[in-house]
C-alpha positions in Angstrom: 5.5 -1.9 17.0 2.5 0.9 17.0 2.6 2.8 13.9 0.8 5.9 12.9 -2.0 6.0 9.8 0.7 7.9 8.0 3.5 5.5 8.7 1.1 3.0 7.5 0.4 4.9 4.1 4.0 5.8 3.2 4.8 1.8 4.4 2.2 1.1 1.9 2.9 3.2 -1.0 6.5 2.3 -1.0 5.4 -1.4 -1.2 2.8 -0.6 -3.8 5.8 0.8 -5.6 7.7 -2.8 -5.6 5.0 -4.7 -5.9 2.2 -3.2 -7.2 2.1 -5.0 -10.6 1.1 -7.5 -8.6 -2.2 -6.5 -7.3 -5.6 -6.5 -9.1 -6.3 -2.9 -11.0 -8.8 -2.0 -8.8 -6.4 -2.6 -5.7 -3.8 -0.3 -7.3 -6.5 2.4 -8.1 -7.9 2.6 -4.5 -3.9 2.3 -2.9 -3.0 4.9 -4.5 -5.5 7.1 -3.5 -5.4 5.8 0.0 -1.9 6.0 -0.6 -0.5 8.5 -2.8 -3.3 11.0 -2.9 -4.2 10.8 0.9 -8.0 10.2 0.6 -10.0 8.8 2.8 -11.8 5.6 2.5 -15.5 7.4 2.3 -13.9 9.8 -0.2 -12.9 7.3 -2.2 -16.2 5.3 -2.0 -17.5 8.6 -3.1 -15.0 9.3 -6.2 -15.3 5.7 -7.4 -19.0 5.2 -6.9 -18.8 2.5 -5.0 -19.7 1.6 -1.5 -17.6 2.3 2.2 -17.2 -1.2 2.8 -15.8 -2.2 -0.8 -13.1 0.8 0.0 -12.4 -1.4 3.1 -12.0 -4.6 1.9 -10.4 -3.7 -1.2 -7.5 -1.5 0.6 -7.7 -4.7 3.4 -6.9 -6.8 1.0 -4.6 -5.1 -1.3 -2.1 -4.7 2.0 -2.1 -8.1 3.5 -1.8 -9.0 -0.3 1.2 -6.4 0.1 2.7 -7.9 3.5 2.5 -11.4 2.3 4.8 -10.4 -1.2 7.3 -9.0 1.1 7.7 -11.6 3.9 8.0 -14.2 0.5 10.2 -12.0 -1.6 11.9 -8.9 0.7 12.6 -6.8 -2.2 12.1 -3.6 0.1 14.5 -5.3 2.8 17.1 -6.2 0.3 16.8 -2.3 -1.0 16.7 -0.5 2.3 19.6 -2.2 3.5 21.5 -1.8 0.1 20.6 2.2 0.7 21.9 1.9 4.0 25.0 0.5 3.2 25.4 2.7 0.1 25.1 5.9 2.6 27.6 4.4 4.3 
């Protein structure tokens, strides 16, 4: 299923927020920016001093990193359905 870049970012934040400890610091820092804060990548390159393509392949990285956690773990599964059934 198509999703929007915000979909993607919210997706992403609220896996950051399960598994986030789990990523390198630098992968945390640019997430949440990307994330949380709603940069973009050349404004991050920009506030971190670093270059485009490092923004890239970090944030690349840092999601399949992301995906992979919760296709071996599910913790957001397990929660959204325990939501679900609690607003039940």
């Amino acid at each position: 299923m198509w999703q929007s870049r915000l979909e993607k970012k919210v997706d992403y934040g609220l896996l950051s927020s399960f598994y986030g400890a789990l990523l390198t610091d630098r992968q945390r820092q640019m997430l949440n920016l990307y994330c949380d804060e709603d940069l973009g990548e050349g404004e991050i390159a920009r506030h971190l001093n670093v270059s485009r393509q490092c923004v890239n392949d970090t944030l690349k990285n840092a999601c399949l990193r992301l995906d992979k956690l919760e296709s071996q773990l599910g913790l957001q599964a397990r929660f959204q359905r325990m939501r679900s059934t609690m607003q039940q």
